[in-house]
C-alpha positions in Angstrom: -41.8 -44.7 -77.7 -43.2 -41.1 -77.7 -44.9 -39.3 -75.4 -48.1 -38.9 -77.5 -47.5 -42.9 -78.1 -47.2 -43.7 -74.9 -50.5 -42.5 -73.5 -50.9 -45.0 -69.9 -53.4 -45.6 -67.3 -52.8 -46.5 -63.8 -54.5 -50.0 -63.0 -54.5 -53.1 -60.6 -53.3 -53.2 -57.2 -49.7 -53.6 -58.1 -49.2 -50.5 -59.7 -48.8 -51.8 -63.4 -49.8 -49.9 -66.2 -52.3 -50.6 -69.3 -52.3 -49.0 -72.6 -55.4 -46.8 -74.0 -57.3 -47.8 -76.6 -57.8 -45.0 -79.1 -61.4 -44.2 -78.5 -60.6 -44.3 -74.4 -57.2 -42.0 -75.2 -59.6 -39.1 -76.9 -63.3 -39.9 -74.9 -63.7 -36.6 -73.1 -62.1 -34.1 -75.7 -65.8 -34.1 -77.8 -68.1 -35.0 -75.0 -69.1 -33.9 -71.7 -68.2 -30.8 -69.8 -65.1 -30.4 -71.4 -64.3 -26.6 -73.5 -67.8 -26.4 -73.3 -69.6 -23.0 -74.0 -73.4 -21.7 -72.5 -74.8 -20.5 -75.5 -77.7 -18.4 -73.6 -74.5 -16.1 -72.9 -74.5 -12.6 -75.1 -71.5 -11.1 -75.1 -71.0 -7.6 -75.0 -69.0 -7.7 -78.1 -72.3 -9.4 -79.9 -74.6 -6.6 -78.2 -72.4 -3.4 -79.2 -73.2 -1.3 -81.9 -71.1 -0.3 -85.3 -69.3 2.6 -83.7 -68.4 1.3 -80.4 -67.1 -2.0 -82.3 -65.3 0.0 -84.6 -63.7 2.0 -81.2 -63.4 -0.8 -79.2 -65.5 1.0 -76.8 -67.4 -2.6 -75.9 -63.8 -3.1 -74.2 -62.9 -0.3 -72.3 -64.8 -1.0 -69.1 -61.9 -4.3 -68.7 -59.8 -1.9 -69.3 -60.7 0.7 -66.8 -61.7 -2.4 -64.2 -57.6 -3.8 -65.0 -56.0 0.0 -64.3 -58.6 0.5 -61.2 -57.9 -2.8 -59.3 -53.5 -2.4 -60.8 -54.3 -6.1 -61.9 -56.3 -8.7 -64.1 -57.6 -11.7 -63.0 -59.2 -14.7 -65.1 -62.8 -13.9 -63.8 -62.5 -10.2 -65.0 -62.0 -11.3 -68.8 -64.9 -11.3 -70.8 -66.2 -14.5 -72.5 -66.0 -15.1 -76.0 -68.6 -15.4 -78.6 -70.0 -18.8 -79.4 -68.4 -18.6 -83.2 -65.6 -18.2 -81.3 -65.2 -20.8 -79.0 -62.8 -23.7 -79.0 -65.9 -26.4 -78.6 -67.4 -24.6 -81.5 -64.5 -24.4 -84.1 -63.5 -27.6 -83.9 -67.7 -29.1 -84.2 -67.4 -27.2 -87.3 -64.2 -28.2 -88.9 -65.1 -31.5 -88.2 -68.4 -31.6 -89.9 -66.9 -30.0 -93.3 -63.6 -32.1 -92.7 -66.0 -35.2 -92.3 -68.2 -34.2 -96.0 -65.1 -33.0 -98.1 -62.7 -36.5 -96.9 -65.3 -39.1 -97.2 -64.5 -39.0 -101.3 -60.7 -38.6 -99.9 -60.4 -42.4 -98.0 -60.7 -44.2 -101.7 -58.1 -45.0 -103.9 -54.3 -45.2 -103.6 -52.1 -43.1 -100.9 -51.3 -40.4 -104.2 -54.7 -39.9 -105.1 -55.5 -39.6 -101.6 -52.6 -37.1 -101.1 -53.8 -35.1 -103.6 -57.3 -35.1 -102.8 -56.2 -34.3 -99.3 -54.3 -31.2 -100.6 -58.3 -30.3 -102.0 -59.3 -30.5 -98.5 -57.5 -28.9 -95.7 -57.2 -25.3 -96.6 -61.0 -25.3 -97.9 -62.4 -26.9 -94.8 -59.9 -24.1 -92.3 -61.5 -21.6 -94.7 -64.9 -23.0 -94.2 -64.4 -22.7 -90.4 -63.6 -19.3 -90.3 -65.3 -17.9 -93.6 -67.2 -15.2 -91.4 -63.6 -13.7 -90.2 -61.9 -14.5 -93.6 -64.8 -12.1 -95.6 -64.7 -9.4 -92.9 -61.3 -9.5 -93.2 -61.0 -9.2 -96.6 -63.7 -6.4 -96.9 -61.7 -4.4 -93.7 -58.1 -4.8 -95.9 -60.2 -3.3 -99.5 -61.1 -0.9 -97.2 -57.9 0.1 -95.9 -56.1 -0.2 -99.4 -59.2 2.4 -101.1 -58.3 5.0 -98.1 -55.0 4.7 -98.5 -55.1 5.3 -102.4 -57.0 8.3 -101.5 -55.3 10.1 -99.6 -52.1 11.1 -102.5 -54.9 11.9 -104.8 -56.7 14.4 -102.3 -53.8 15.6 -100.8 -52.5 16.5 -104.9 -55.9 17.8 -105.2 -55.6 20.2 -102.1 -51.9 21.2 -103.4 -53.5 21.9 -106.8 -56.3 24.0 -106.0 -54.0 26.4 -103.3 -51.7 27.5 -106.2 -54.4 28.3 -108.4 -55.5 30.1 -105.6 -52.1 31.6 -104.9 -51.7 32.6 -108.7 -55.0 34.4 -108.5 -56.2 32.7 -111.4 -59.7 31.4 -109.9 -61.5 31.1 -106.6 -60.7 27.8 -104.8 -60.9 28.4 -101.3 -64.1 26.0 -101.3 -63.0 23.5 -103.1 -59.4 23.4 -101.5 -61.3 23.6 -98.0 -63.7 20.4 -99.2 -60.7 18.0 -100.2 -59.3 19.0 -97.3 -62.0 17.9 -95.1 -62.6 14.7 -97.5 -58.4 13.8 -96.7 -58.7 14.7 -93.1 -61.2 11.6 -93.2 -59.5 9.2 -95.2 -56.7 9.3 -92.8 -59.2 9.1 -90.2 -61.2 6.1 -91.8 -58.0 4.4 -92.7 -56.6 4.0 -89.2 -60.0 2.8 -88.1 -60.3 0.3 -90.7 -56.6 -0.6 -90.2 -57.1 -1.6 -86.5 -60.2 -3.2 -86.7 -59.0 -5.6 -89.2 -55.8 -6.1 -87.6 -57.6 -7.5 -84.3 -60.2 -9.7 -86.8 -57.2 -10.8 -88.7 -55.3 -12.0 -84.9 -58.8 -13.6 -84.0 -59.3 -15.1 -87.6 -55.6 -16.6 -87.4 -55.8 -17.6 -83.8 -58.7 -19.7 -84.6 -57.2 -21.6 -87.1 -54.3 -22.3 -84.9 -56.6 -23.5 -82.2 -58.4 -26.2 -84.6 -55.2 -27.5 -86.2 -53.8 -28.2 -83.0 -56.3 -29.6 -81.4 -56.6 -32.3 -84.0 -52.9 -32.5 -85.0 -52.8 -33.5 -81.2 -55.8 -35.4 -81.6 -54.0 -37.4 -84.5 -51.4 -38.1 -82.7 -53.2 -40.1 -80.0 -54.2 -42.5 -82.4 -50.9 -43.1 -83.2 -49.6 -46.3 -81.1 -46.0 -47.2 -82.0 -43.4 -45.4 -83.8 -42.5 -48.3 -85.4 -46.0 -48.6 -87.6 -46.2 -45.1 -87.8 -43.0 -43.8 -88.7 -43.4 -40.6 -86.2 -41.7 -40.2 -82.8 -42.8 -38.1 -80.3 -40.1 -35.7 -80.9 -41.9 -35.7 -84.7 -45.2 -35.2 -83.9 -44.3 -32.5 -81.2 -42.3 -30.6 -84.1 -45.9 -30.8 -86.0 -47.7 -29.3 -83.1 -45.1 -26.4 -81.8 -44.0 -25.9 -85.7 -46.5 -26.8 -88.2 -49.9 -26.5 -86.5 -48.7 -22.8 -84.7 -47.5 -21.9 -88.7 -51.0 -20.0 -88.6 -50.2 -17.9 -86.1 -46.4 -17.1 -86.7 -46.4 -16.7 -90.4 -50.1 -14.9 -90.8 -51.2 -16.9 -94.0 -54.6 -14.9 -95.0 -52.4 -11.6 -94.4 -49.9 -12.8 -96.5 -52.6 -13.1 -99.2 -53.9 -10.6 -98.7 -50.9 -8.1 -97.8 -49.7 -10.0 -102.1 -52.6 -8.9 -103.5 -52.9 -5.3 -102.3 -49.4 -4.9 -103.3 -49.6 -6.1 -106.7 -52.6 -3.9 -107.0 -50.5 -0.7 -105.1 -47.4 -1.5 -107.9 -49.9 -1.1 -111.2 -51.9 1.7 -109.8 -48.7 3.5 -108.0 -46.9 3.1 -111.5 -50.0 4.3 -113.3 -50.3 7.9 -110.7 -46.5 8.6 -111.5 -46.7 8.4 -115.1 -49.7 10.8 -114.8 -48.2 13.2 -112.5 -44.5 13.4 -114.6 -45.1 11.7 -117.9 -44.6 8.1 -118.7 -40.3 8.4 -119.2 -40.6 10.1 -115.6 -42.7 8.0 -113.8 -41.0 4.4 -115.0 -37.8 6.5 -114.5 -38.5 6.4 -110.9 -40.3 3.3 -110.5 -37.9 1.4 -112.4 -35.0 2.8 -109.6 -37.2 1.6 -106.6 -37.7 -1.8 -107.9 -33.6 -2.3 -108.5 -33.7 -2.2 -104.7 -36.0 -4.8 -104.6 -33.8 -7.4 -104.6 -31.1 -6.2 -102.5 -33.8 -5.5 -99.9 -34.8 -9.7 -100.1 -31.4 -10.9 -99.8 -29.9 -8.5 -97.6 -33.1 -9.7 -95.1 -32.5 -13.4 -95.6 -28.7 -12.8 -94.8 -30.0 -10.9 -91.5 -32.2 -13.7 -90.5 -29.6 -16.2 -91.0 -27.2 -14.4 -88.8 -30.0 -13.5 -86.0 -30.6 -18.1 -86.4 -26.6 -18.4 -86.0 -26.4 -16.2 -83.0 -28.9 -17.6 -81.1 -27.1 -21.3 -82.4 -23.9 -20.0 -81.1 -25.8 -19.0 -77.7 -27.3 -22.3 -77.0 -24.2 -24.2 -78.1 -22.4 -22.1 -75.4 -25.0 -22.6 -72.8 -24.5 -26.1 -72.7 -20.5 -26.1 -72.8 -21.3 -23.9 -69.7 -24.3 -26.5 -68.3 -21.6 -29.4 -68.9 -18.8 -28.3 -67.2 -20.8 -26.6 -64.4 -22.6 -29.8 -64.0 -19.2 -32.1 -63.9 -17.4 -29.2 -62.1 -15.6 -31.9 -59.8 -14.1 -33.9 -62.7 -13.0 -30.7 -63.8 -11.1 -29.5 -60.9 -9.6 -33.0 -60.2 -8.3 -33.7 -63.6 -7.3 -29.9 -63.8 -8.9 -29.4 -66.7 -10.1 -25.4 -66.7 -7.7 -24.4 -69.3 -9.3 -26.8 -71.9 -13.0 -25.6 -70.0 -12.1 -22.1 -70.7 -10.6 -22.6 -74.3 -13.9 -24.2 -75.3 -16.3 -22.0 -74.1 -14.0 -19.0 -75.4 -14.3 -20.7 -78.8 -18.2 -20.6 -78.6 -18.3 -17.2 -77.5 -15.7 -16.1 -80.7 -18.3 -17.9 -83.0 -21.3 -15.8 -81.3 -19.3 -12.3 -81.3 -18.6 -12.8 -85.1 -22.1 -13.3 -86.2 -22.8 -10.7 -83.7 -20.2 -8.1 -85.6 -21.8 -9.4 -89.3 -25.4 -8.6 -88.1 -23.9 -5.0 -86.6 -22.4 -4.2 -89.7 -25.6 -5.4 -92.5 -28.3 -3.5 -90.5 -27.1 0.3 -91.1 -26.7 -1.2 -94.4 -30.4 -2.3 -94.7 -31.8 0.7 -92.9 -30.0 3.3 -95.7 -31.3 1.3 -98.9 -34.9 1.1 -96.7 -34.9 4.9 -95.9 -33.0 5.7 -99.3 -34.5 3.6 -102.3 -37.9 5.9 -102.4 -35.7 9.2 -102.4 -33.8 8.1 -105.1 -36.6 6.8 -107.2 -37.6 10.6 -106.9 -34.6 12.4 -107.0 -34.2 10.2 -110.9 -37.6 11.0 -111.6 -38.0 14.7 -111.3 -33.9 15.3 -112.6 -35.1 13.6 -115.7 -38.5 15.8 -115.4 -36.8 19.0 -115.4 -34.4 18.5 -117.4 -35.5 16.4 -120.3 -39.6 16.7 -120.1 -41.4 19.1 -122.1 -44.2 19.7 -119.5 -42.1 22.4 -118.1 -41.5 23.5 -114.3 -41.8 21.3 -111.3 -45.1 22.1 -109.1 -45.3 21.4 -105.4 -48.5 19.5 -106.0 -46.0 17.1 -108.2 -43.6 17.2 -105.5 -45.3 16.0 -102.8 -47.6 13.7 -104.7 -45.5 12.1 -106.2 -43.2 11.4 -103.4 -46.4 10.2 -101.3 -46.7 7.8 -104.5 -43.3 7.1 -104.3 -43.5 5.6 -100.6 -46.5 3.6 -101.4 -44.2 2.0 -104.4 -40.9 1.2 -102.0 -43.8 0.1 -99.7 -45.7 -2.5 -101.8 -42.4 -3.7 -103.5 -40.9 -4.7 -99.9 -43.8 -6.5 -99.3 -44.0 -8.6 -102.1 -41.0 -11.0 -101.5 -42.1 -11.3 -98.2 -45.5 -12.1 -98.5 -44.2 -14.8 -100.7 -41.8 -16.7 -98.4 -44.8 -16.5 -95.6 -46.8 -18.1 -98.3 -44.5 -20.7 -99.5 -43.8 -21.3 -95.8 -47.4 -22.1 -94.9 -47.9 -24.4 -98.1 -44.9 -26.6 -96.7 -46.6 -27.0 -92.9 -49.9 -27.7 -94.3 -48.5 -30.4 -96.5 -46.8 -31.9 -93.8 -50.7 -32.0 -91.9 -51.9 -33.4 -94.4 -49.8 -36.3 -94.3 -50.2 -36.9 -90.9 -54.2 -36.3 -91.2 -54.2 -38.8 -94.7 -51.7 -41.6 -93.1 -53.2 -45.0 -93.5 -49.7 -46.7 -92.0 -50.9 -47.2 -88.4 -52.9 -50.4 -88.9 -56.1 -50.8 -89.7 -57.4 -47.8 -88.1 -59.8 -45.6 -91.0 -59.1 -42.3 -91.9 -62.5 -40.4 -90.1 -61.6 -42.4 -86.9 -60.0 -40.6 -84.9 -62.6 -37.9 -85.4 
């Protein structure tokens, strides 16, 4: 039986043992004392204004108080919001969860499956819609200022040869975009870094509510035998499935797909202005034949970083065996076949050891070299086939800024992608465990 099955109580004078019902097995987690928050406290987060959130200046005196005393201790931390808090997350999600799966406990296990699909990511969403919005607006942001800065920077480039050539006066204007780029880098970092630490808390939260009811779930389980999951099973949900939130970064992933759709078309779009449309799909067309390579050669690299660490633990436990059994070893005379063995291991580690070794200078050349060869086609068939005529600097440099933001958003793409598809599998495997009805006669909102 599993440990999550076999949830005991000590009872009687002789020591024996009696199992938990299901509501004594989760009484406490809901009521009582327990993760509860005081919600007369104001945090200083909640009292700090735009620009010292946007600075993380509500945090620096923890951080001064940490350096000053060479240490941090649990008292020193400050406490979270109330939207924030464990006790609070989970009274939400189990409202919503409690509306949207009351239509979800009719009809036949399908219908239920698929209803359940319907539920899950809406009611995490719901949970965290606050994070999700400010997230979303923080990641426009960060994709507007980033499109702005090729189109100032070509705009600064521009108006310094006209004012090189003599031509016109520009020193203003050149001296205004200059300024206006200087603060898109500026506002892009700052936008960058604040949504990265709402998109850790927006994530984190959504990893704290799935395990605390995948875990919660699992309580209510009482044999393996009705249930079809061991402990081994429903620890793989918790440690894999529930934690997928915070290892594969869904609502980045969506996010991250989306702005790189959106930096492909309007990437594509800048280059054909710049050098024409031949020129610019030229180019564009040479940094997404990379594409590919890029996604395999990355899938071959994490399959070789899974072996190695495979072929480590498979040698760690030769090693653990005989160490363990050392005496049979010595009286049997067996360290030649001891030795042989755990040489055999360690062959099997060095050679996915050498095949990483020789695929990542590989993968760092076609990452550093894709986006100069996307130029160098683009401006060879420029000069020599395009009737525009010379080559400018403000060309140049624009349109190798455009160029990186291309190699950029076409790396991302695949990637986003697997995170995605990775995510969809864990939640469907939730769902299963949340929709069950295989464990007797216990109903689906029960265990809430």
């Amino acid at each position: 039986m599993g440990a999550f099955a076999s949830a005991r109580r000590q009872g009687g004078a002789d020591g024996g043992t009696e199992l938990l019902t299901a509501g004594e097995r989760t009484e406490g987690m809901t009521g009582g004392d327990n993760g509860s928050h005081d919600d007369t406290i104001v945090t200083p987060e909640e009292q700090a204004s735009l620009a010292s959130r946007v600075l993380f200046l509500w945090a620096f005196p923890v951080a001064y108080e940490g350096f000053r005393r060479g240490r941090m201790d649990a008292n020193h931390l400050l406490p979270l919001p109330r939207r924030d808090a464990s006790d609070g997350r989970q009274e939400c999600f189990r409202a919503v969860w409690r509306r949207r799966a009351a239509v979800s406990e009719s009809g036949a296990d399908s219908q239920r499956q698929r209803r359940g699909r319907r539920v899950l990511v809406p009611s995490l969403l719901a949970v965290a819609r606050i994070l999700f919005f400010r997230c979303m607006l923080l990641r426009f942001a960060c994709a507007v200022f980033s499109y702005a800065q090729p189109m100032l920077l070509h705009t600064v480039l521009r108006n310094m040869e006209a004012s090189g050539d003599g031509s016109e006066d520009t020193s203003l204007g050149t001296a205004f975009a200059s300024v206006l780029l200087a603060m898109a880098v500026t506002c892009y970092w700052l936008c960058w870094e604040s949504y990265w630490f709402m998109n850790t808390r927006l994530h984190s939260c959504l990893r704290n509510v799935l395990m605390h009811f995948t875990y919660r779930k699992a309580l209510y389980i009482a044999t393996v035998s009705s249930s079809g999951y061991s402990g081994g099973s429903l620890q793989n949900l918790m440690v894999t499935d529930a934690m997928r939130m915070a290892t594969s970064y869904p609502c980045e992933a969506v996010f991250a797909f989306v702005e790189a759709m959106a930096s492909v078309i309007f990437a594509a779009c800048q280059l054909c202005f710049l050098l024409g449309p031949a020129a610019g799909l030229i180019g564009a067309s040479v940094v997404a034949t990379f594409v590919p390579l890029s996604f395999f050669m990355g899938r071959a690299l994490r399959k070789y970083v899974k072996r190695i660490q495979q072929s480590r633990d498979a040698r760690g436990t030769l090693l653990l065996e005989f160490f363990s059994a050392m005496r049979v070893v010595k009286c049997f005379n067996l360290e030649t076949l001891a030795e042989a063995a755990v040489a055999q291991a360690r062959a099997k580690e060095l050679r996915w050891l050498r095949l990483r070794r020789a695929l990542l200078p590989v993968i760092n050349f076609v990452a550093n070299s894709c986006g100069l060869l996307g130029v160098a086609a683009a401006f060879t068939y420029y000069s020599l086939v395009s009737p525009r005529g010379v080559l400018t600097a403000a060309q140049a440099f624009t349109t190798l800024a455009w160029m990186n933001t291309l190699n950029a958003a076409l790396s991302v793409l695949p990637r986003s992608l697997t995170s995605l598809l990775d995510t969809l599998v864990s939640v469907g495997r939730l769902e299963r465990l949340f929709f069950g009805r295989d464990w007797g006669a216990v109903a689906l909102s029960a265990w809430w």
